[in-house]
C-alpha positions in Angstrom: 0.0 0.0 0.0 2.6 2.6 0.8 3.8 1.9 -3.0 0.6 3.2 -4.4 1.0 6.4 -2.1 4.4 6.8 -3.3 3.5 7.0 -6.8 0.6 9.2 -5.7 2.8 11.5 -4.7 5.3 11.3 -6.9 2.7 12.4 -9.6 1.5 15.2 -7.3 5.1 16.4 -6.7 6.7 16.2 -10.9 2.9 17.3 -11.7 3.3 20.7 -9.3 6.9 21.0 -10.1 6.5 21.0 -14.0 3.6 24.0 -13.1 6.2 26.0 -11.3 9.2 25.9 -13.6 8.2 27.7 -16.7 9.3 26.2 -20.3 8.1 23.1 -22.1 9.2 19.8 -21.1 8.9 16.8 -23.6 7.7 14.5 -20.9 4.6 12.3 -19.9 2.6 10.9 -17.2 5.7 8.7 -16.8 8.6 11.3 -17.4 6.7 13.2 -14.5 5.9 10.4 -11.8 9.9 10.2 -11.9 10.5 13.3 -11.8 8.4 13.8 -8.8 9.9 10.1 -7.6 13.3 11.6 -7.5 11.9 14.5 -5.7 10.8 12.4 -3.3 14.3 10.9 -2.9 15.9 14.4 -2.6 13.6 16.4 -0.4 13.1 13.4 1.8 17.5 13.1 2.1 17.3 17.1 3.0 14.0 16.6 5.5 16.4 13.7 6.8 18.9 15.9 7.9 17.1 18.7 9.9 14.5 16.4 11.5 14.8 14.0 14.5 12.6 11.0 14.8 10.7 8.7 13.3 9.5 10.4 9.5 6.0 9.7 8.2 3.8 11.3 5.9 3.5 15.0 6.1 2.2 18.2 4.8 6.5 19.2 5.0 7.3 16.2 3.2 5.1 17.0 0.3 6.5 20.3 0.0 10.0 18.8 0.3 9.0 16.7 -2.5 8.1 19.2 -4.9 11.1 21.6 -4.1 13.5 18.3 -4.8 11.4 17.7 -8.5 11.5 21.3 -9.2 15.6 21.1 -8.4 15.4 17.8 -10.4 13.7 19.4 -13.2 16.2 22.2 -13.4 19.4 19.7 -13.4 17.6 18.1 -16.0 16.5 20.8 -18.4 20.4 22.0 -17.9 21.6 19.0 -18.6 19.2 18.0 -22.1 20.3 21.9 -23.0 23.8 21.4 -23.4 23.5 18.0 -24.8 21.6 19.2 -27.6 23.5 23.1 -27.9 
């Protein structure tokens, strides 16, 4: 079950991200539930290191979430930018 909630949010999170960064991105439903997956992963290592305790779901973590996808989506769009210049 906490699979399916992952890739809830992980949808939620690239979805909001890809909203907040302007610019097109060539990506789908897929492109964006990793996106918001390795989000996840990045604002859940940074929430790891300021918090104490046991971690569950929270409103904190979501917004972790999407700050690491937007940061993902940046690196990205850098990256795809110089390999195509």
């Amino acid at each position: 079950m906490e699979v399916i909630a992952w890739l809830i949010v992980g949808v939620i999170a690239g979805a909001l991200a890809r909203l907040l960064v302007p610019g097109r991105d060539p990506m789908g439903v897929l492109g964006t539930l990793v996106l918001g997956l390795v989000g996840s992963v990045i604002g859940g290592l940074v929430g790891n290191l300021f918090a104490e305790g046991d971690q569950t779901f929270t409103p904190a973590g979501l917004i972790g979430s999407i700050l690491g996808a937007v940061l993902a989506l940046v690196v990205y769009r850098a990256a795809v930018t110089r390999r195509t210049a």
